[in-house]
C-alpha positions as CSV (number, residue, x, y, z in Angstrom):
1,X,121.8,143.1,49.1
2,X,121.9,142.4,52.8
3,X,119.7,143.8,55.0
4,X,122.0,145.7,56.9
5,X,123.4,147.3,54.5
6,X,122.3,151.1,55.4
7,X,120.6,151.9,58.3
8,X,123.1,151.5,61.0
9,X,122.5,150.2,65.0
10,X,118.9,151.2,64.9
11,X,118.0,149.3,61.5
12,X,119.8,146.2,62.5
13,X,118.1,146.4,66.4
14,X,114.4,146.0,63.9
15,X,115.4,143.0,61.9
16,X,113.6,139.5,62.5
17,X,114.5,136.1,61.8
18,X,112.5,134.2,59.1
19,X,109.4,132.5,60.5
20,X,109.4,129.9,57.8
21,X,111.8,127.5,57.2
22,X,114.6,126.8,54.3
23,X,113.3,123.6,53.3
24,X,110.1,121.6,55.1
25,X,107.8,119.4,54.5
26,X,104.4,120.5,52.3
27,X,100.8,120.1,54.2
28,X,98.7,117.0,52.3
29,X,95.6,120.4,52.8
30,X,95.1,123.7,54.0
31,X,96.1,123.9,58.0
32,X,93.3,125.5,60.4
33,X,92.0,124.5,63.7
34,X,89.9,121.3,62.5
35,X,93.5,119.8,60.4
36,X,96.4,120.9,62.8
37,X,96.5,120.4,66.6
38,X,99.3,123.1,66.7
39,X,96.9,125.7,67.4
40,X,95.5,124.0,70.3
41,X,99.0,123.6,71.8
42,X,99.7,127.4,71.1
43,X,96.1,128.4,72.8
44,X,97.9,126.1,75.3
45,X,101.4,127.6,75.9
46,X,98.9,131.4,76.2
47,X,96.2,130.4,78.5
48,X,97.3,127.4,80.7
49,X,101.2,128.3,80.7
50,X,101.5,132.1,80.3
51,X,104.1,131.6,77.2
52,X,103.7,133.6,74.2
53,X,105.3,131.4,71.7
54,X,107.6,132.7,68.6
55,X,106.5,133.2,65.5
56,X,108.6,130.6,64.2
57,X,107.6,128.2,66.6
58,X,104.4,128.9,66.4
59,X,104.8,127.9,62.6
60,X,106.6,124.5,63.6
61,X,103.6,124.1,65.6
62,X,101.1,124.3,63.2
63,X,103.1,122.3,60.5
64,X,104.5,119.6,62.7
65,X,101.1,118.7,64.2
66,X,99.2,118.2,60.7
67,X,96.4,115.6,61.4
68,X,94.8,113.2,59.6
69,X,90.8,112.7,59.0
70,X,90.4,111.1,62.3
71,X,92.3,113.5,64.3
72,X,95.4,111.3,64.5
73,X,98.9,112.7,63.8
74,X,100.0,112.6,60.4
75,X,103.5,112.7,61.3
76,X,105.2,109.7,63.5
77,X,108.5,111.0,63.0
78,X,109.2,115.1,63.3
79,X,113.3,116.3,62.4
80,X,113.9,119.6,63.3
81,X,116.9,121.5,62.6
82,X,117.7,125.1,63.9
83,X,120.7,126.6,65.4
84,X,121.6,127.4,69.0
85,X,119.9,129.5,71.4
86,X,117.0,130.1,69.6
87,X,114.1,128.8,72.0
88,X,114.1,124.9,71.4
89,X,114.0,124.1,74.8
90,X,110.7,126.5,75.5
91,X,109.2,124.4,72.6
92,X,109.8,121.0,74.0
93,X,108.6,122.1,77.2
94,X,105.4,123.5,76.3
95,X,104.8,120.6,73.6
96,X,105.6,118.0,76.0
97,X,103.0,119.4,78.7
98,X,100.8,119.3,75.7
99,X,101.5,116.4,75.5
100,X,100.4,115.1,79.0
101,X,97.9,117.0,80.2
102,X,95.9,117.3,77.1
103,X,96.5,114.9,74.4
104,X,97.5,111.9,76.7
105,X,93.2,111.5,77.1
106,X,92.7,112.2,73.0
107,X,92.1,108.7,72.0
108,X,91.0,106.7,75.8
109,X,90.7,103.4,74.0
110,X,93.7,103.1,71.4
111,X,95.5,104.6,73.6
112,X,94.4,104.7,77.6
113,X,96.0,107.6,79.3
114,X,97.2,105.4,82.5
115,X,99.6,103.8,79.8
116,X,100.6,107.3,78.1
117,X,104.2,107.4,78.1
118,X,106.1,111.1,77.2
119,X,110.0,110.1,77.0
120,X,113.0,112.4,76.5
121,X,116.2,111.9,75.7
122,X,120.0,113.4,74.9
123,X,123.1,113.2,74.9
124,X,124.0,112.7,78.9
125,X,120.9,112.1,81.4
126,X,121.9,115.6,83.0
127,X,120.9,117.4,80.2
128,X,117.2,115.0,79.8
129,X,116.9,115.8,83.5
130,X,117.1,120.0,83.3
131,X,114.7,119.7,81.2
132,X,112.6,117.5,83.2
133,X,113.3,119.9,85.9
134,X,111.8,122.8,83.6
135,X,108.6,121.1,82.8
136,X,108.3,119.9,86.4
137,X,108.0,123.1,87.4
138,X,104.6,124.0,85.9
139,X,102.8,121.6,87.8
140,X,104.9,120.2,90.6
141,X,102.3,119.5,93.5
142,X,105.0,119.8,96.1
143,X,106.0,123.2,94.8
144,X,106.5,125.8,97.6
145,X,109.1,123.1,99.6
146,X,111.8,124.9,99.3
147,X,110.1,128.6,100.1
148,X,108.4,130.9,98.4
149,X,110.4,131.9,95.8
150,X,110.4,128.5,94.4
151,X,106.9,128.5,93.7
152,X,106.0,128.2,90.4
153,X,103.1,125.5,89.6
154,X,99.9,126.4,87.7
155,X,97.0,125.4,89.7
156,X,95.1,123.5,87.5
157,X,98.1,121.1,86.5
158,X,99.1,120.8,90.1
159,X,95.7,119.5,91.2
160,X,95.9,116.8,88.2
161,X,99.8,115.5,89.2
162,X,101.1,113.3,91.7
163,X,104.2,113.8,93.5
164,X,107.4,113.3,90.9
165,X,109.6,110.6,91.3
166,X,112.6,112.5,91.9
167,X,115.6,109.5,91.9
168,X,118.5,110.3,89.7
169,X,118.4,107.9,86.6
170,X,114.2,107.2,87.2
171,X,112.6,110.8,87.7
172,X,109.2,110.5,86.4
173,X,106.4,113.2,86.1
174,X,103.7,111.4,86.9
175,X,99.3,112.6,86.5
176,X,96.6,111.2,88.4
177,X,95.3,110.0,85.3
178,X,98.3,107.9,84.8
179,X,100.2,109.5,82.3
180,X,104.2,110.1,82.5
181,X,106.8,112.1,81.7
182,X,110.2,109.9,82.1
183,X,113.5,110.9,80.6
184,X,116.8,108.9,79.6
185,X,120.4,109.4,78.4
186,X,120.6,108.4,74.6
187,X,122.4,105.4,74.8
188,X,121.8,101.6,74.1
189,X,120.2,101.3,77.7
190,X,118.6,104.7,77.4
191,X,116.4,103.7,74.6
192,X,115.1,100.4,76.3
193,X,111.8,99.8,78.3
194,X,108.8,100.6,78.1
195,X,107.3,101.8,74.5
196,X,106.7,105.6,74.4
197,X,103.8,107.3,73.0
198,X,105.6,110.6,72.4
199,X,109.5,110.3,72.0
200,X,111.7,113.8,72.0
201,X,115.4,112.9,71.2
202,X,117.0,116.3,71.8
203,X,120.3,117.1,70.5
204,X,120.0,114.4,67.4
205,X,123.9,115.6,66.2
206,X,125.1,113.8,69.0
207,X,123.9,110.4,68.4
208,X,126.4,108.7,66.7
209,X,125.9,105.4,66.4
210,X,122.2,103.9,65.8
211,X,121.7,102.1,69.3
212,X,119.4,104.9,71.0
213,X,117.3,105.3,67.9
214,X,117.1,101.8,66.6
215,X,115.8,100.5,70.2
216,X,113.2,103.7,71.1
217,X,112.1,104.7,67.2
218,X,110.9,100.8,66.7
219,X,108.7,100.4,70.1
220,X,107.5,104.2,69.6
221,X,105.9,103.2,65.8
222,X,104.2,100.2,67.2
223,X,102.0,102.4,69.9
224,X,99.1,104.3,67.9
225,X,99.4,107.7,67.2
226,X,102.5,107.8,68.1
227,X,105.6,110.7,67.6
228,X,108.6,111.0,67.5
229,X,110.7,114.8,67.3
230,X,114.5,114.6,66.9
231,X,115.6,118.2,67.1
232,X,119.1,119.8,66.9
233,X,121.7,122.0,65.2
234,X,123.1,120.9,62.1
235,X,125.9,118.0,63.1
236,X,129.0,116.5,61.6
237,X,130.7,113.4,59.9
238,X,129.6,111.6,63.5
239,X,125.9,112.5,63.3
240,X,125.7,109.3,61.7
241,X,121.3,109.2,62.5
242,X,120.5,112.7,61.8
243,X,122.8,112.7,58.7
244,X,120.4,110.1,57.6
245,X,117.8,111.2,58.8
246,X,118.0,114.9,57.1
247,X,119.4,113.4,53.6
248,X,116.1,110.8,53.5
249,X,113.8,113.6,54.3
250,X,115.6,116.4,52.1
251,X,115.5,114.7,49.0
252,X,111.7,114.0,49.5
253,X,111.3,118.0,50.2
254,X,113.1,118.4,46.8
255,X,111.3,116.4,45.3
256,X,107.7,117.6,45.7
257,X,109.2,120.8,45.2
258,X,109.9,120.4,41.8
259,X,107.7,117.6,40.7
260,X,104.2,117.6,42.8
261,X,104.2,121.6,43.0
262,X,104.4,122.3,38.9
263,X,102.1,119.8,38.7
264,X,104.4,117.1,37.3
265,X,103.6,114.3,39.7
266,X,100.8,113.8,42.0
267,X,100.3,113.6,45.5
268,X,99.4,109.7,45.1
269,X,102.5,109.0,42.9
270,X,104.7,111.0,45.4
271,X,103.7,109.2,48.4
272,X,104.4,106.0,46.7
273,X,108.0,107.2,46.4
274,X,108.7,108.9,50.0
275,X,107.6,108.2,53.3
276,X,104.4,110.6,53.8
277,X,104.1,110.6,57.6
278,X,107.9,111.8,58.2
279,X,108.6,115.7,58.4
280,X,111.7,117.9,58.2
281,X,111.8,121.5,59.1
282,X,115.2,123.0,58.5
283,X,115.7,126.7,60.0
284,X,119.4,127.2,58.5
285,X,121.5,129.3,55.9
286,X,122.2,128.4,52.3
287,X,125.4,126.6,52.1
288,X,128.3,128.0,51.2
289,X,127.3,132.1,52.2
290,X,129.9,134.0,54.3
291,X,130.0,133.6,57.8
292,X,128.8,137.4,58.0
293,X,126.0,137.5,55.5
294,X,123.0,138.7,57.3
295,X,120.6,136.9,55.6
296,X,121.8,133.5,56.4
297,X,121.9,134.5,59.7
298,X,118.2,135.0,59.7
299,X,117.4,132.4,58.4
300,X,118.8,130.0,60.6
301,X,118.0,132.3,63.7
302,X,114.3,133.0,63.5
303,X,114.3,133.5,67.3
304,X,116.4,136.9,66.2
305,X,114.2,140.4,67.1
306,X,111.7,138.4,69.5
307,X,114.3,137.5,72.0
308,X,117.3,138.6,73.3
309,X,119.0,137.1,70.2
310,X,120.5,139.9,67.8
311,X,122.1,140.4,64.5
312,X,125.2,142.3,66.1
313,X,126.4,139.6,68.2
314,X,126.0,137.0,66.1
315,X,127.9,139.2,63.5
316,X,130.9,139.4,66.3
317,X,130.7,135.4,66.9
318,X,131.3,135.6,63.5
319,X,134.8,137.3,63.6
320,X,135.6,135.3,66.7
321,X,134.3,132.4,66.4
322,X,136.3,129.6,64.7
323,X,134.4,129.3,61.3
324,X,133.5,125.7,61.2
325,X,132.0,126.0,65.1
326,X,130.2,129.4,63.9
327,X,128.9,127.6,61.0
328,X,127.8,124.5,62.8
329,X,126.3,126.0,65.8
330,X,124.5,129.5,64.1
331,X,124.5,129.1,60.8
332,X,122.8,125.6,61.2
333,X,125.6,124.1,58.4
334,X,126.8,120.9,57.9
335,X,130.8,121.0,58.8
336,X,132.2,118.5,56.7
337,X,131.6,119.9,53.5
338,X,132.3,123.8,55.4
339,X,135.8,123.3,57.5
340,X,138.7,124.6,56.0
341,X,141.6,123.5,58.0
342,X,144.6,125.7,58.7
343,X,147.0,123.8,56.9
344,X,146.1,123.3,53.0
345,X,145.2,120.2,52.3
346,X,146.7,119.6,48.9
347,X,150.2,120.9,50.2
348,X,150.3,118.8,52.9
349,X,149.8,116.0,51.0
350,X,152.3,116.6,48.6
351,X,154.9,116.7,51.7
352,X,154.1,113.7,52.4
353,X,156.8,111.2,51.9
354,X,157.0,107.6,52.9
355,X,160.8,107.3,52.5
356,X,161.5,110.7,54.2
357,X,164.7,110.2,56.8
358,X,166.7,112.4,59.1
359,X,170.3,112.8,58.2
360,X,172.6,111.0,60.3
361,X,174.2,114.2,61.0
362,X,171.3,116.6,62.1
363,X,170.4,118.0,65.3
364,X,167.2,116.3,67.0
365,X,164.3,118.0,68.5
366,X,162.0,116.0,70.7
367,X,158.7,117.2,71.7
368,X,155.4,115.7,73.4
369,X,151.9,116.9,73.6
370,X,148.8,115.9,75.4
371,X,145.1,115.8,74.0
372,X,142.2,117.9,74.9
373,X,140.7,114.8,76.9
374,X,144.0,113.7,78.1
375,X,143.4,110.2,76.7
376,X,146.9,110.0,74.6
377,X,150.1,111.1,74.7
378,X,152.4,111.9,71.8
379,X,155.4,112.1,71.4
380,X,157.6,113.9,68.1
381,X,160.9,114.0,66.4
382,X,162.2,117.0,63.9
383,X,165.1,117.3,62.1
384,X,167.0,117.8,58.8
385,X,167.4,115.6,56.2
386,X,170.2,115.1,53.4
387,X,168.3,118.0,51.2
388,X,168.3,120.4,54.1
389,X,164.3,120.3,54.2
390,X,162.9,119.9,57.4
391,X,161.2,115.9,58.8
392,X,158.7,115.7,61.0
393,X,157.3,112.8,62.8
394,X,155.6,111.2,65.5
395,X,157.3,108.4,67.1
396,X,155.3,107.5,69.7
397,X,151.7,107.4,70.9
398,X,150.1,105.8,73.4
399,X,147.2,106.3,76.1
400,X,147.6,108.1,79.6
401,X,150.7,110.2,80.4
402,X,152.4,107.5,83.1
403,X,154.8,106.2,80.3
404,X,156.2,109.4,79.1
405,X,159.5,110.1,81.1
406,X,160.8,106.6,80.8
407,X,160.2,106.6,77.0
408,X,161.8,109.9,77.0
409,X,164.7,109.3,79.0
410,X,165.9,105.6,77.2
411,X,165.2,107.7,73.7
412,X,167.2,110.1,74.7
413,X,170.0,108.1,75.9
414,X,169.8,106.3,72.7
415,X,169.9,109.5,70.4
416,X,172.3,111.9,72.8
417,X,169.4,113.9,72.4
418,X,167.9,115.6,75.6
419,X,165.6,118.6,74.1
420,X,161.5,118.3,74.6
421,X,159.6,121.2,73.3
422,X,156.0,121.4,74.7
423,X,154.0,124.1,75.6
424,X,154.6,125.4,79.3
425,X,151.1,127.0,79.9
426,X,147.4,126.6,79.6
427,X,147.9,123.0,78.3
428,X,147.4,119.2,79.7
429,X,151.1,118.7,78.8
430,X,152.2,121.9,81.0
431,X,152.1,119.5,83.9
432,X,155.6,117.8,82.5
433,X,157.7,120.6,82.8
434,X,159.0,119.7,85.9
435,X,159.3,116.1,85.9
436,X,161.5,116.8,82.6
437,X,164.1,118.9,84.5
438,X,163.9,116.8,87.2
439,X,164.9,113.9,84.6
440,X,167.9,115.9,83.2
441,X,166.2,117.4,80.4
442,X,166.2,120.8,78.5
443,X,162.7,121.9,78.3
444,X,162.2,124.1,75.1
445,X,159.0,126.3,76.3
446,X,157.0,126.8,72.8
447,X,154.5,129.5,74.9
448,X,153.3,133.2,74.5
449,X,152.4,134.8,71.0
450,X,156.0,134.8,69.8
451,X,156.1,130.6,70.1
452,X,152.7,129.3,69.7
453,X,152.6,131.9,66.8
454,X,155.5,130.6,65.2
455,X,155.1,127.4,66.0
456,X,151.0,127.2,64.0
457,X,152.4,129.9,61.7
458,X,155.5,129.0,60.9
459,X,154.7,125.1,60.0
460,X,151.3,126.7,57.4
461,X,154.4,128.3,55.8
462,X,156.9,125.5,55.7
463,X,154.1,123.1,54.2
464,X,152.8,125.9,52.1
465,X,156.2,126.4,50.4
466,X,156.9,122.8,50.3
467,X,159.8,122.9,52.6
468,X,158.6,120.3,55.1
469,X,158.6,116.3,54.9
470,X,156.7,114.1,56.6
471,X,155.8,109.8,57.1
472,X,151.8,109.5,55.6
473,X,151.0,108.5,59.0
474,X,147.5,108.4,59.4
475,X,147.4,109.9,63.3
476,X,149.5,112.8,62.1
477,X,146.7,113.2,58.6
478,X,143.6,113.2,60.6
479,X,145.2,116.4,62.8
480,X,146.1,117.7,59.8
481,X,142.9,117.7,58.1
482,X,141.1,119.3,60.6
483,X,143.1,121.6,62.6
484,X,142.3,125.0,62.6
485,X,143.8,128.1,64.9
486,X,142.1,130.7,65.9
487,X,144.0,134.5,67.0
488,X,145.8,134.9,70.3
489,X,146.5,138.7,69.6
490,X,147.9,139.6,66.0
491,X,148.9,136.5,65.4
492,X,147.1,132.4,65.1
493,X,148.0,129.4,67.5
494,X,146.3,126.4,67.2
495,X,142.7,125.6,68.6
496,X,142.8,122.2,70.3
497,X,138.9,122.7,71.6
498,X,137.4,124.4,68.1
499,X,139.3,121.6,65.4
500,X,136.8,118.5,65.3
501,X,139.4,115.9,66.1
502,X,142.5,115.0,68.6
503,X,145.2,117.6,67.1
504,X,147.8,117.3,69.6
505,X,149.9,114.9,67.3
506,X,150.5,117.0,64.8
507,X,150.9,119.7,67.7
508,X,153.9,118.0,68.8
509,X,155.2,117.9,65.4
510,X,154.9,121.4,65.0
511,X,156.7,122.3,68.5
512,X,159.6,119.9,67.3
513,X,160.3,121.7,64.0
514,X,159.5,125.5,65.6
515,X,162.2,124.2,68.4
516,X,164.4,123.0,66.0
517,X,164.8,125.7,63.9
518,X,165.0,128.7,66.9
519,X,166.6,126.6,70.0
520,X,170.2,127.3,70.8
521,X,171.4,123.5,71.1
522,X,171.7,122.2,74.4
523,X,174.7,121.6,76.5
524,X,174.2,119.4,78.9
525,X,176.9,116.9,78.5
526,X,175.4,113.1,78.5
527,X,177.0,110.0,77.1
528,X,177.7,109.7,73.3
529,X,175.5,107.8,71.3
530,X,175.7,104.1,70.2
531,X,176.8,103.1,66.2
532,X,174.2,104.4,64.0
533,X,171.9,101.8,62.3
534,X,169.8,100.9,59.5
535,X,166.7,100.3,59.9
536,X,165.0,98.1,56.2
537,X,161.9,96.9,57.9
538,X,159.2,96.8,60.6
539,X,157.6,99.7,62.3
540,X,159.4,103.1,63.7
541,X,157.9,103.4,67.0
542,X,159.4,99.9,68.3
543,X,162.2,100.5,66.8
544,X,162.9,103.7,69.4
545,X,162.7,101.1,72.2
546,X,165.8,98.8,70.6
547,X,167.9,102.1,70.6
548,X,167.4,103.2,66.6
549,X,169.3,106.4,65.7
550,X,167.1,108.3,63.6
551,X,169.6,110.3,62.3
552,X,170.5,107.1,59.9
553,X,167.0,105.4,59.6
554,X,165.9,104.4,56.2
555,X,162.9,101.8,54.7
């Protein structure tokens, strides 16, 4: 039964997240004061910083920093999985100026503080550096420089800092004792230099290749006592390294789950199967629960009922939201198993047709399409075939815009054809609109609910019902299989920002058939075409340049 499911506003203002996580990584003995420096770092974050720490990441805390018999970490390497907004950054901060003003002098001769070396990293060094900025700001000793309501420093952290190095690309936090705090975009240069002590890769999802990790993970494990924390929200089919990195760990969790805890295999035998000095603590909700089911949302938010985080908004996210974002970024899930696109997948397939033509006697319908990024251009063709089904089509597709009216114009000189749908507002490709008429062509506006809803609706139908063909291109299958709309009003246009990939080809597929089908044809009186031709061999797009009807094109 979910926990909201009497009780109204006020019940649902009381609830909590879970403190404990979904799956983690069992202690090797009972966690106190003398086996786990977490306590330490949350007397820390009370007494030095003023922070009262979460539950939950109080937990983390405690966990994370198991130690061994001689006080050393038992962890090296710390994966941490949680969705959005639910305090990570607080937690970095406050571990990371545990970090140097405390544990940077634990262990003077294996590790001398003036060579103690704190490094973070993500995604883009302007993200590293805010949180930089945040730490800095607990002990800056030139605090006060910009007036007095920029003073924030702690006394007795600003007495034991030198002044920052404050250069874009090289800020350091820097203590007397010698100690630093440097941070670093994740990137092959990023994860160069000098070996860290303690790593923090923040925002793991977004490393997706193994550059960052391979170069910082292997000079962090030859320092002593060393560790390393990747934390994040769940990722995607690009989170190559903390795909990995979770599947590794998982099936180790599993496994002393169900063989060290019943008492089928021992600790000894266990650690001679799994790594024992690598952790994973995974705040997230079981996979495959609705988007609205309370529980999962507490578990993956255990931030919710301590902070400004609550169970009704997340709830609304959850009916606005487009699922697989929703899922990804506060459920904590792992999208490619999760994403249904807007198309089905099976149907589109089976319109799939590598011989599909346009009959030499159909009407044309042109349309283009820019992506998101405005890297590539694309350019489509609709029409009707012998069978009077629908083919669709991209013909051309190419990076940067520049190309797009001379294409345009010799294909439409060579087709007789001078109709280009695109969308005339809140698009990249808006910007053509002009140019277009300026070129002597009919723009087709596909815009407002009634055309971007019948353009995203109307093609679902046609490839539900089985009345639309297309070539198995591969630019046009990737859109395909991850598109998904979202609502504009009472009805659903496509969502070029929520789907995971570029879906402007198959965008300008859809505008061609939606302009096909409801355009009045044009009149603008051009030249007739040239002979039609038959096309046996070689690839579709150059053939457009040699002046190919597609009205008469076959393989």
């Amino acid at each position: 039964m979910s926990l909201l499911s009497s009780g109204g506003a006020r019940q649902r203002s009381r609830v909590k997240g879970f403190t404990e996580p979904r799956f983690w990584t069992k202690p090797l003995r009972e966690l106190n004061e003398e086996t786990s420096l977490g306590f330490s770092v949350i007397a820390f974050a009370d007494e030095v910083l003023g922070i009262k720490l979460f539950p939950w990441q109080k937990w983390l805390l405690i966990h994370a920093l198991e130690l061994n018999e001689d006080g050393s970490y038992r962890f090296d390497r710390v994966i941490v999985l949680v969705a959005r907004q639910n305090g990570k950054t607080t937690l970095l901060n406050v571990l990371t100026l545990y970090w140097l003003f405390v544990d940077s002098e634990a262990f003077p001769v294996e590790a001398p503080p003036q060579d103690f070396l704190v490094l973070g990293t993500a995604q883009n060094l302007d993200i590293a550096e805010e949180s930089w900025d945040k730490a800095l700001r607990f002990c800056d000793p030139d605090e006060g420089r910009f007036g007095e309501d920029e003073v924030f420093a702690i006394p007795a952290l600003k007495a034991r800092t030198k002044p920052p190095v404050r250069k874009n690309g090289q800020k350091a936090v820097r203590l007397k004792n010698g100690a630093q705090y440097q941070v670093r975009a994740a990137n092959r240069r990023g994860g160069r230099g000098k070996a860290a002590d303690r790593v923090v890769m923040d925002e793991l999802r977004e490393q997706n290749t193994w550059d960052t990790w391979s170069a910082t993970a292997k000079a962090n494990s030859a320092k002593f006592n060393s560790q390393l924390w990747g934390i994040s929200n769940a990722g995607d089919n690009s989170s190559v390294v903390l795909s990995e990195q979770r599947e590794n760990l998982l099936q180790a969790v599993n496994d002393w789950d169900s063989k060290v805890v019943p008492g089928l295999l021992s600790v000894e035998d266990w650690a001679k199967q799994h790594s024992i000095t690598h952790a994973l603590f995974e705040w997230s909700a079981p996979d495959g629960c609705a988007v609205d089911d309370v529980d999962g949302i507490l578990q993956a938010n255990p931030s919710i009922g301590y902070s400004h985080l609550r169970v009704e908004k997340l709830l609304t996210d959850s009916r606005t939201e487009p699922e697989h974002i929703f899922r990804t970024e506060s459920l904590c899930q792992w999208v490619e198993a999760m994403v249904e696109p807007y198309l089905p997948r099976d149907s589109w397939s089976e319109c799939a047709d590598s011989g599909s033509e346009i009959s030499p006697g159909s009407r044309l319908m042109f349309a283009i399409d820019i992506s998101e990024d405005r890297q590539m251009t694309y350019v489509a063709v609709a029409g009707y075939r012998d069978d009077g089904l629908i083919h669709g089509e991209v013909i051309a597709a190419r990076a940067g815009s520049l190309w797009v009216i001379d294409f345009l114009h010799r294909l439409a000189e060579a087709q007789n054809c001078w109709d280009v749908a695109l969308q005339p507002r809140g698009a990249p490709v808006s910007e053509f609109v002009a140019p277009l008429h300026d070129a002597g062509f009919r723009v087709v506006e596909v815009g407002g609910s009634v055309g971007l809803g019948g353009c995203c609706g109307g093609m679902h139908d046609l490839v539900f019902q089985g009345q639309f063909k297309h070539l198995d291109q591969p630019v046009l299958n990737m859109a395909a299989d991850f598109a998904v709309a979202r609502h504009l009003g009472e009805v659903r246009v496509w969502d070029r920002k929520g789907s995971l990939v570029d879906i402007a080809s198959l965008v300008a597929v859809a505008e061609a058939v939606w302009a096909l089908e409801h355009a009045a044809p044009a009149t603008v009186d051009h030249e007739p075409p040239p002979a039609a031709e038959v096309v046996r061999a070689g690839d579709r797009m150059d053939a457009v340049s040699a002046g190919v009807d597609f009205r008469s094109v076959s393989f």
